[in-house]
DRENDO-1510 file (C-alpha; in Angstrom, 1 decimal, always signed):
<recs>
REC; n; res; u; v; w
REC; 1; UNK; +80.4; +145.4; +84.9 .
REC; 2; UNK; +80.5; +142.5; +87.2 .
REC; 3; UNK; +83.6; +140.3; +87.6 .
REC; 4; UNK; +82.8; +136.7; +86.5 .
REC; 5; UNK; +85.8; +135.5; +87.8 .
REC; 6; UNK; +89.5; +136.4; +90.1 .
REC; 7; UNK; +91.6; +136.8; +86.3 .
REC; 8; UNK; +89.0; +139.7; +85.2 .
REC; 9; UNK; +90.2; +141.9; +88.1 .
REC; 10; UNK; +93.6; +142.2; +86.6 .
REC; 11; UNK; +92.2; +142.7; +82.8 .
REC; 12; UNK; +91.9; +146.5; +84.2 .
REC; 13; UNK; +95.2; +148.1; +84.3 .
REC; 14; UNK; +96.2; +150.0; +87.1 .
REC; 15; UNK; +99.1; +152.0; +87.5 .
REC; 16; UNK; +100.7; +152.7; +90.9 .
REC; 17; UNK; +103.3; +155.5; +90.7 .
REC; 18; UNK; +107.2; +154.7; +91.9 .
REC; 19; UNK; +108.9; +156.5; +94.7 .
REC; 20; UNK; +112.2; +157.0; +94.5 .
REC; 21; UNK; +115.4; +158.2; +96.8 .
REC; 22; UNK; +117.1; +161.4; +96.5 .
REC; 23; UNK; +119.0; +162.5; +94.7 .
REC; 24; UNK; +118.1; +159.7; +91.8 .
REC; 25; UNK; +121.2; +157.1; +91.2 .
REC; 26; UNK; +123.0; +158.5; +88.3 .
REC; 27; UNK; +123.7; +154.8; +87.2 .
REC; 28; UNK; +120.0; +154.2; +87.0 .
REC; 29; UNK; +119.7; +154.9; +83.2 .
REC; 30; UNK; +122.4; +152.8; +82.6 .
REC; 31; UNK; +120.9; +150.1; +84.4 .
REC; 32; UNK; +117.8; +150.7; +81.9 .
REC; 33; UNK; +119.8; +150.5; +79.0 .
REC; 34; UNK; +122.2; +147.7; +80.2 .
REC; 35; UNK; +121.1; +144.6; +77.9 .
REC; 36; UNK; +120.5; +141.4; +79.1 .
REC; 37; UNK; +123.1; +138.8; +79.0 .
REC; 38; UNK; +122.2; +136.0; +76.7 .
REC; 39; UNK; +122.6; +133.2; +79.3 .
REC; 40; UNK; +120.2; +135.4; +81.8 .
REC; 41; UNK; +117.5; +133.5; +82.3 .
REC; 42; UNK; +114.0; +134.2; +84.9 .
REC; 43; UNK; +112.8; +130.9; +86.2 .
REC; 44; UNK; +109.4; +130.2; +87.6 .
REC; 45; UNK; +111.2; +130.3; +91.0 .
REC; 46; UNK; +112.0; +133.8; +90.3 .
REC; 47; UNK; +108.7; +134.4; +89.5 .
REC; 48; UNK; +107.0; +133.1; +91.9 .
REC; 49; UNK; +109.2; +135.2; +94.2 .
REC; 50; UNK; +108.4; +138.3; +92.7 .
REC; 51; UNK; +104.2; +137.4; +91.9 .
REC; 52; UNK; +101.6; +139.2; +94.0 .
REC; 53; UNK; +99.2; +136.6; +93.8 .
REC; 54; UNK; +98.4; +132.5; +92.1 .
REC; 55; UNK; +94.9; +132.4; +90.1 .
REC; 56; UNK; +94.1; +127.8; +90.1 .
REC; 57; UNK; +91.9; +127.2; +87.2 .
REC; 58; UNK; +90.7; +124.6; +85.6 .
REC; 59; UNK; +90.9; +124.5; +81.7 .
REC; 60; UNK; +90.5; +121.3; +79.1 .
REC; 61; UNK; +90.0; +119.4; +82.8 .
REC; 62; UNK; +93.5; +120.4; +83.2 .
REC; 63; UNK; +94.7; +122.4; +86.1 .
REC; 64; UNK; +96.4; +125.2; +85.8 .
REC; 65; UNK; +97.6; +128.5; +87.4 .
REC; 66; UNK; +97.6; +132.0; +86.4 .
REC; 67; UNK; +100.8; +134.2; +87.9 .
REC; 68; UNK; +99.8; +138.0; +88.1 .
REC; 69; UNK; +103.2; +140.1; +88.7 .
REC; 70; UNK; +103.8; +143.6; +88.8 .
REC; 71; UNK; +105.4; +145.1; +85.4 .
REC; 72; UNK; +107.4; +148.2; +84.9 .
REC; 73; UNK; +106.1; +151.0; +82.6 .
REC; 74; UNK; +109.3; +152.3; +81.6 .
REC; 75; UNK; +107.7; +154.9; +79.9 .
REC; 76; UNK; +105.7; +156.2; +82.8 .
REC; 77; UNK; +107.9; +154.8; +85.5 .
REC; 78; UNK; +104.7; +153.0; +86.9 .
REC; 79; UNK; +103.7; +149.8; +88.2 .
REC; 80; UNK; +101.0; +147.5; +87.1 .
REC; 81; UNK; +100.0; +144.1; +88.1 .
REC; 82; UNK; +99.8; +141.9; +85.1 .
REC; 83; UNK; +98.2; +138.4; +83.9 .
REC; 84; UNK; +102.6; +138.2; +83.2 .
REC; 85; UNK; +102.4; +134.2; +83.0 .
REC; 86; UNK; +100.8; +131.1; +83.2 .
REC; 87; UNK; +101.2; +127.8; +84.5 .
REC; 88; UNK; +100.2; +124.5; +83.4 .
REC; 89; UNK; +100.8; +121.1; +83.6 .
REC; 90; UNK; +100.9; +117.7; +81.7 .
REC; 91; UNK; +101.1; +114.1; +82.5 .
REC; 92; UNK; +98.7; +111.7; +84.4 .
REC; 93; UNK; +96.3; +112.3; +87.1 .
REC; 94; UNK; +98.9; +111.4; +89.7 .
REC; 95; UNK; +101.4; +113.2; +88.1 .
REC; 96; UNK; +99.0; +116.4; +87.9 .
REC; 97; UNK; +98.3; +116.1; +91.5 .
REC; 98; UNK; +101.5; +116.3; +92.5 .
REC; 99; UNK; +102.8; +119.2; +90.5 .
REC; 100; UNK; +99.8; +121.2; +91.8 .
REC; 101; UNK; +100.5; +120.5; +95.4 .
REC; 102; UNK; +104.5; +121.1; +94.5 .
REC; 103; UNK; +103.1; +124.6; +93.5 .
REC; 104; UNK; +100.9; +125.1; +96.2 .
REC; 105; UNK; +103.8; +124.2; +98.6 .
REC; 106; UNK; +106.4; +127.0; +97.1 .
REC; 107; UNK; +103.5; +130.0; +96.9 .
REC; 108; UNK; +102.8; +128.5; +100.6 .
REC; 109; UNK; +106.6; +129.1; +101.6 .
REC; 110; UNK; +106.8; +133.1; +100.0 .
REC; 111; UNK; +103.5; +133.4; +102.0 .
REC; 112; UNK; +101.7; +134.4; +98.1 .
REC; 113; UNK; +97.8; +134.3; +98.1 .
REC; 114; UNK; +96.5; +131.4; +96.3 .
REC; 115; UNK; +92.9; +132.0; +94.7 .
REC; 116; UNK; +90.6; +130.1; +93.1 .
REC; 117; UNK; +89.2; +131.5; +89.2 .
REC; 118; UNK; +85.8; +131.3; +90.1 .
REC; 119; UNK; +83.0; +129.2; +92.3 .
REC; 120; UNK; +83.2; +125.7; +90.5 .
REC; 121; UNK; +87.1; +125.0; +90.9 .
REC; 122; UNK; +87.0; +126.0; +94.5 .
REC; 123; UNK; +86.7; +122.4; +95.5 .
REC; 124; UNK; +89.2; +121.3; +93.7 .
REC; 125; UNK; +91.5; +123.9; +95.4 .
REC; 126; UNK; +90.7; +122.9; +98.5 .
REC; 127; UNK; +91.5; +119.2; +97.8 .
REC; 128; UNK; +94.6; +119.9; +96.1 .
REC; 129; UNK; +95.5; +122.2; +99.8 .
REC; 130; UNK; +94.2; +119.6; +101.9 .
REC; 131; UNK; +96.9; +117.4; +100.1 .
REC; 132; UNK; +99.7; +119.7; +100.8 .
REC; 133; UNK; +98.6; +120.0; +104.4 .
REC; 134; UNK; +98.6; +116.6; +105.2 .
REC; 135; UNK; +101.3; +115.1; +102.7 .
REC; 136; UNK; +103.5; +118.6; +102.4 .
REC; 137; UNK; +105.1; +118.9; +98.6 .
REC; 138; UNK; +108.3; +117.5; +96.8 .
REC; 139; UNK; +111.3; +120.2; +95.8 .
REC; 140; UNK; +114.6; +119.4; +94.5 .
REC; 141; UNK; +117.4; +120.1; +97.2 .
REC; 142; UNK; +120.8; +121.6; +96.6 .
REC; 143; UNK; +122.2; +117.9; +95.0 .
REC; 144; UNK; +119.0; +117.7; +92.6 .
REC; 145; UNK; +117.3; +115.2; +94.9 .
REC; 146; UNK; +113.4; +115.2; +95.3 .
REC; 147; UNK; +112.9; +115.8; +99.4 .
REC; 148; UNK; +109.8; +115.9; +100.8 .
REC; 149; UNK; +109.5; +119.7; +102.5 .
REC; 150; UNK; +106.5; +121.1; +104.5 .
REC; 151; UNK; +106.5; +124.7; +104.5 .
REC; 152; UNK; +107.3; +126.3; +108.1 .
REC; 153; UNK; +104.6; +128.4; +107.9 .
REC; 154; UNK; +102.1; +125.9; +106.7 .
REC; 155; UNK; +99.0; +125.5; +108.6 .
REC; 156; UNK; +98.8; +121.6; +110.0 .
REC; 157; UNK; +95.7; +119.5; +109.8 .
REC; 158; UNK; +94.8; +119.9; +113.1 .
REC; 159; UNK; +94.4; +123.6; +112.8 .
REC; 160; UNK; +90.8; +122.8; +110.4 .
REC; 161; UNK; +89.7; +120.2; +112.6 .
REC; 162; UNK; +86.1; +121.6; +114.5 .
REC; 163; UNK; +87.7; +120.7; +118.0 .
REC; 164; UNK; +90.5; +123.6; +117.0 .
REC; 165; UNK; +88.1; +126.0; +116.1 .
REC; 166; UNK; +88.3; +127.6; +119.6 .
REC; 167; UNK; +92.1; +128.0; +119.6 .
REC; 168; UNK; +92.4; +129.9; +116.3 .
REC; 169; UNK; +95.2; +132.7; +116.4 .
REC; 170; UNK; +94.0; +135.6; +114.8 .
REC; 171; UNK; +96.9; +136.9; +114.9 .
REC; 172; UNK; +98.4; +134.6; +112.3 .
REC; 173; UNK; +98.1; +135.1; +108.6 .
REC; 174; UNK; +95.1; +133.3; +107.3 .
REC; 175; UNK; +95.6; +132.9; +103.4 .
REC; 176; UNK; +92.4; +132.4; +101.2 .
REC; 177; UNK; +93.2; +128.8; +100.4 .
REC; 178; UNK; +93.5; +128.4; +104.3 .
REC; 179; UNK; +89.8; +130.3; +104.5 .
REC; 180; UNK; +88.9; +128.0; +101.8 .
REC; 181; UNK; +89.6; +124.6; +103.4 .
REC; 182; UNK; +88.0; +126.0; +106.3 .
REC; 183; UNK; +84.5; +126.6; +105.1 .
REC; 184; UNK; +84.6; +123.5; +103.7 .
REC; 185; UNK; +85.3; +121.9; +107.5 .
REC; 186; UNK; +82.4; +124.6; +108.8 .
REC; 187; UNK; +80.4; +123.4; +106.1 .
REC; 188; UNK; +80.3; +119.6; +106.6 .
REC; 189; UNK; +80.0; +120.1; +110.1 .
REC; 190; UNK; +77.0; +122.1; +109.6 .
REC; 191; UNK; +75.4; +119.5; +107.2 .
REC; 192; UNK; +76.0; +116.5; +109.9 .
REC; 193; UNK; +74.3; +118.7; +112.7 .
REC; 194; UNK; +71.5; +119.6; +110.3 .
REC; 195; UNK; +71.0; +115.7; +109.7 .
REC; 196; UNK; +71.5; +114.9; +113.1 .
REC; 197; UNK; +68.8; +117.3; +114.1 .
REC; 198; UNK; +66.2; +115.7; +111.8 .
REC; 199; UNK; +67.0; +112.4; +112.3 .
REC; 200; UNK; +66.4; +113.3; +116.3 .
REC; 201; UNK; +63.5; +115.4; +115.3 .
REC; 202; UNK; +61.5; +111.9; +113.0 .
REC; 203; UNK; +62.9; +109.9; +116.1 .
REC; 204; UNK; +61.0; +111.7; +118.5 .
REC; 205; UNK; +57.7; +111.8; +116.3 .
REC; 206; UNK; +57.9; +108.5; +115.5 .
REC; 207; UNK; +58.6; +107.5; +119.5 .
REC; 208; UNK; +55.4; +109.3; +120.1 .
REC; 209; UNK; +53.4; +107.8; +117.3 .
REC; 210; UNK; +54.5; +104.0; +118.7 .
REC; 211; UNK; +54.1; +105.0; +122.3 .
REC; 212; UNK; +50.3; +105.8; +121.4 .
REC; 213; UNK; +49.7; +103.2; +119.5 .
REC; 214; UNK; +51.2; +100.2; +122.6 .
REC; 215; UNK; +49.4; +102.6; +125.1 .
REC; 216; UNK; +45.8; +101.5; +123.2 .
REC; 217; UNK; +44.1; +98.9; +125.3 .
REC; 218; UNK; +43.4; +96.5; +122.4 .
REC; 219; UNK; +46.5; +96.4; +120.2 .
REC; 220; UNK; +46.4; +96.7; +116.4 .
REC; 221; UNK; +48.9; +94.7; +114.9 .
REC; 222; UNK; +48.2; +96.1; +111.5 .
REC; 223; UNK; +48.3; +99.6; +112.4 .
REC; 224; UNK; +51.7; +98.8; +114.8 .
REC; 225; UNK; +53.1; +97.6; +111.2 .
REC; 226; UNK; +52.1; +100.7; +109.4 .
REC; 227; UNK; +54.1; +102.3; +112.1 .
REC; 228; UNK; +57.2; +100.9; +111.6 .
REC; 229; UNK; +57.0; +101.3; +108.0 .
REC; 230; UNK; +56.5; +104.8; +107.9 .
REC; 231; UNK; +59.0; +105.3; +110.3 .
REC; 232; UNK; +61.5; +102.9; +109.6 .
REC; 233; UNK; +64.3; +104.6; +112.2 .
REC; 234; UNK; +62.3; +103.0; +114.9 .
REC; 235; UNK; +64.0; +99.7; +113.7 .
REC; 236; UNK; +67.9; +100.9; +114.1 .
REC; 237; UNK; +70.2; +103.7; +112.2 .
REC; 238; UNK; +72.3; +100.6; +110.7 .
REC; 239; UNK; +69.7; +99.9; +108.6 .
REC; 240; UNK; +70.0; +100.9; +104.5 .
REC; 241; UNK; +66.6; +99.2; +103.7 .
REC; 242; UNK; +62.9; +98.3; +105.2 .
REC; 243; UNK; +60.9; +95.9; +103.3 .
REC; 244; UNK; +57.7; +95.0; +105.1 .
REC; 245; UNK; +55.9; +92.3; +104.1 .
REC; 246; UNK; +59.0; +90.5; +102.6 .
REC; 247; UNK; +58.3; +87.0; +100.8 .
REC; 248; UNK; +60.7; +84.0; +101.5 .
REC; 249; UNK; +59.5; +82.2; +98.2 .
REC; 250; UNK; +56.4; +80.9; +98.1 .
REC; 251; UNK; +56.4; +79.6; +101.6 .
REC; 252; UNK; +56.5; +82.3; +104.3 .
REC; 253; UNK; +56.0; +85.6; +104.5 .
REC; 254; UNK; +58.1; +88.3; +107.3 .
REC; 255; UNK; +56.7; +90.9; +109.0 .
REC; 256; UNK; +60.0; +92.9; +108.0 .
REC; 257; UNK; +63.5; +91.9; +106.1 .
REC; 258; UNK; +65.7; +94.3; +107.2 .
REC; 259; UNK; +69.2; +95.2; +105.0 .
REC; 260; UNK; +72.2; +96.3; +106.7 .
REC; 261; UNK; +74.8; +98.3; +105.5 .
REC; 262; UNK; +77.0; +95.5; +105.5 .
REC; 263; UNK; +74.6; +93.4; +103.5 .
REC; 264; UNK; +73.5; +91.1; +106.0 .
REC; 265; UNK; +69.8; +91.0; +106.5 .
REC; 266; UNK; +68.1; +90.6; +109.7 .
REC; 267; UNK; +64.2; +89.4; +109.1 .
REC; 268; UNK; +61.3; +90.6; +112.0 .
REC; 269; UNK; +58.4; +89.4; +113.2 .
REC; 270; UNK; +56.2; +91.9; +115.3 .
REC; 271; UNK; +53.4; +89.9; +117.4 .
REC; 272; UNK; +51.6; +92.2; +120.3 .
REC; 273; UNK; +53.8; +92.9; +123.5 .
REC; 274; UNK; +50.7; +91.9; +126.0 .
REC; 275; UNK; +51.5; +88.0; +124.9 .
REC; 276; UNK; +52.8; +86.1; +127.7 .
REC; 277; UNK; +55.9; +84.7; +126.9 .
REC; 278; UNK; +56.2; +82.0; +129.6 .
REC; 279; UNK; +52.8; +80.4; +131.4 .
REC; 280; UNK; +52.0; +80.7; +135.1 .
REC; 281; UNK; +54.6; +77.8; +135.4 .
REC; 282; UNK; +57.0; +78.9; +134.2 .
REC; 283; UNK; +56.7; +76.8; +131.1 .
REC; 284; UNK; +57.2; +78.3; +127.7 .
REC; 285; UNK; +54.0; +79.8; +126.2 .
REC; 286; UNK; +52.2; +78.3; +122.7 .
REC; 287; UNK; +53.1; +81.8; +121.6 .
REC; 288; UNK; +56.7; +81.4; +122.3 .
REC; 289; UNK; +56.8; +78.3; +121.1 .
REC; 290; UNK; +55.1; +79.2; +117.5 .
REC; 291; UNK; +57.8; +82.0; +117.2 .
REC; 292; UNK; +60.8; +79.7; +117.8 .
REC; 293; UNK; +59.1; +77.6; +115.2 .
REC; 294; UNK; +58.8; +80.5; +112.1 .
REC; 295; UNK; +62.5; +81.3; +112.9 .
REC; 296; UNK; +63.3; +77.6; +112.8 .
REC; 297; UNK; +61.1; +77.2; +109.6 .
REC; 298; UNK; +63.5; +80.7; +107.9 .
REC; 299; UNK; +66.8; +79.1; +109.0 .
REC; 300; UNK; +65.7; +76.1; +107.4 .
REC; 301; UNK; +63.9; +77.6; +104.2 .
REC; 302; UNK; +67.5; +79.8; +103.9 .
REC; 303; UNK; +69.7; +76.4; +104.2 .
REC; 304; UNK; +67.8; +75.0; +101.5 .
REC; 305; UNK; +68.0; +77.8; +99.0 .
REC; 306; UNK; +72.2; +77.9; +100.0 .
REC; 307; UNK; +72.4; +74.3; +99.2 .
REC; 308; UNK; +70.1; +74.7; +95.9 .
REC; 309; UNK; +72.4; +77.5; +94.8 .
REC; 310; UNK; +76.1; +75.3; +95.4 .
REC; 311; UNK; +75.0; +72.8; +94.0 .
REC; 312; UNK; +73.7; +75.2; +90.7 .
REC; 313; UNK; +77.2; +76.9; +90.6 .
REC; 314; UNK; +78.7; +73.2; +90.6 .
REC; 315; UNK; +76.8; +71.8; +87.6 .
REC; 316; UNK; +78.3; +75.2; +85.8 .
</recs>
C-alpha cells in the first residue's frame, strides 16, 4: 500500500528486540513494578528528549506536530516507535508562529529530525524554519524569563544562500528541514535563471526582428510599430504595461503610453531614424521642431486635465 503521508509509516508496528548486560540487574523487576510517584510528572521537554522524530502538519489551518517515541513492550521486552503524542497549538497567527518556531528551535538543539506530513505543508515548514534561522526561538531560562536562544548547532542564513552553495560541509549533519529550505533556495534560483534565459532569448529575437526592419531602405513606420508592440521588451524591463496607440482625450493620439512599475507613465512617439534632426546649418529641423511641439501640446493637454480634476475634488 502506498504511504500518503510521514504519520502512515509509524501506523505499522515494529518491534526492535532489547539487549541487555550480563548477568541481568536483579533490581530490574523491581524497577518494573516500582509505581510511579504521584507528583512524577513527563513534560514535553522530556519528550522531546527522548522522541526519534517531529511530524509538522497542518489540521483545522492549525499547525501542529506529531511526536513519534519509542515505547516499551513490557510483555515482549521490545521496542516500538509510536504516534505516543501530539502537539498543538492555540492563539493568534503571531502567537502560532511563534510557538512553532519555539518548537522547531528545541528539536533543533537535541539534533531531532523535523518532517513535514505530506507535500502541501512543506512550505509552510520551510517558512516557519526560515524564521528560526534568521530570528532563533524564545525559551524560558533558569529565572522563568523568556531569552531569545539560537541553537549552537543551527544552520545560519548564510549557509542557504546560492553564493554558499560551494562551501557546503558534508561532513555536517544536514537535517530534512535544513534539505527542505534548501530546495526551496535551489528552486527559486532555478526559476529566475529560467526567466532570465527567456527574457534574453525574446530580446535577442526581437533585436533581430527591429534590426531588419531599420536595415530596409524605405522605412515602414507602421510595421516598425507592430514591432514594438509585439515585442514590447524592446522598450525597457521597467515597464508593467504597453499600450500602443494610446488616446489623450479627444485631442491627440501616442504612438505608445508606457506604465512603469512605479506608476508613472512615460508616452512615445516613434518617427523614422533617417530624419535629420538639425539642417545643414546647424539649425533645428521642421521635424524636430514638430516633435518639441506634440510633447509641448501633452504637457499642456496633462496640466489642463490636473487642474480640471483639483478644482472637481474642491467643489466636493
Amino acid at each position: 500500500m502506498k504511504k500518503t503521508n510521514r504519520l502512515s509509516r509509524w501506523k505499522k508496528k515494529e518491534k526492535n528486540s532489547l539487549f541487555f548486560e550480563h548477568p541481568i540487574n536483579p533490581e530490574f523487576q523491581k524497577i518494573l513494578d516500582k509505581k510511579p510517584e504521584e507528583d512524577s510528572k513527563i513534560t514535553n521537554l522530556d519528550i522531546m528528549k527522548l522522541a526519534k522524530e517531529l511530524i509538522f502538519d497542518i489540521k483545522d489551518e492549525k499547525p501542529l506536530f506529531y511526536i513519534i517515541c519509542p515505547i516499551l513492550d513490557t510483555y515482549n521486552l521490545e521496542i516500538d516507535y509510536e504516534h505516543c503524542m501530539t502537539v498543538s497549538f492555540s492563539g493568534n497567527k503571531k502567537e502560532l508562529e511563534q510557538e512553532v518556531v519555539n518548537t522547531l528551535g528545541v528539536a533543533v538543539a537535541f539534533e531531532l529530525p523535523i518532517y513535514p506530513n505530506n507535500k502541501k505543508v512543506e512550505k509552510q515548514l520551510s517558512d516557519y524554519y526560515e524564521k528560526l534561522v534568521r530570528e532563533g526561538f524564545v525559551a524560558p531560562d533558569n529565572e522563568g524569563n523568556d531569552v531569545k536562544l539560537i541553537p549552537t548547532n543551527s544552520k545560519s542564513i548564510e549557509d542557504f544562500k546560492v553564493e554558499s552553495f560551494s562551501k557546503i560541509d558534508m561532513t555536517k549533519y544536514w537535517s530534512p528541514s535544513d534539505l527542505l529550505l534548501l530546495r526551496g533556495v535551489v528552486s527559486e534560483e532555478l526559476i529566475k535563471l529560467n526567466n532570465a534565459h527567456r527574457t534574453l532569448t525574446s530580446l535577442q529575437v526581437a533585436i533581430e526582428a527591429l534590426e531588419e526592419l531599420l536595415n530596409t531602405q524605405k522605412r515602414n513606420e507602421n510595421k516598425l510599430q507592430e514591432c514594438l508592440t509585439k515585442s514590447p521588451i524592446l522598450l525597457g524591463l521597467e515597464y508593467s504595461k504597453v499600450i500602443p496607440k494610446h488616446k489623450l482625450g479627444a485631442e491627440y493620439e501616442v504612438d505608445y503610453a508606457l506604465e512603469k512599475y512605479t506608476g508613472l507613465i512615460d508616452l512615445m512617439e516613434i518617427e523614422s531614424s533617417s530624419l535629420p534632426i538639425f539642417t545643414k546649418q546647424g539649425n533645428p529641423s521642421s521635424y524636430l521642431v514638430h516633435a518639441e511641439q506634440q510633447v509641448i501640446d501633452w504637457l499642456d493637454w496633462v496640466e489642463k486635465i490636473v487642474l480640471m480634476l483639483e478644482q472637481k475634488w474642491k467643489v466636493y
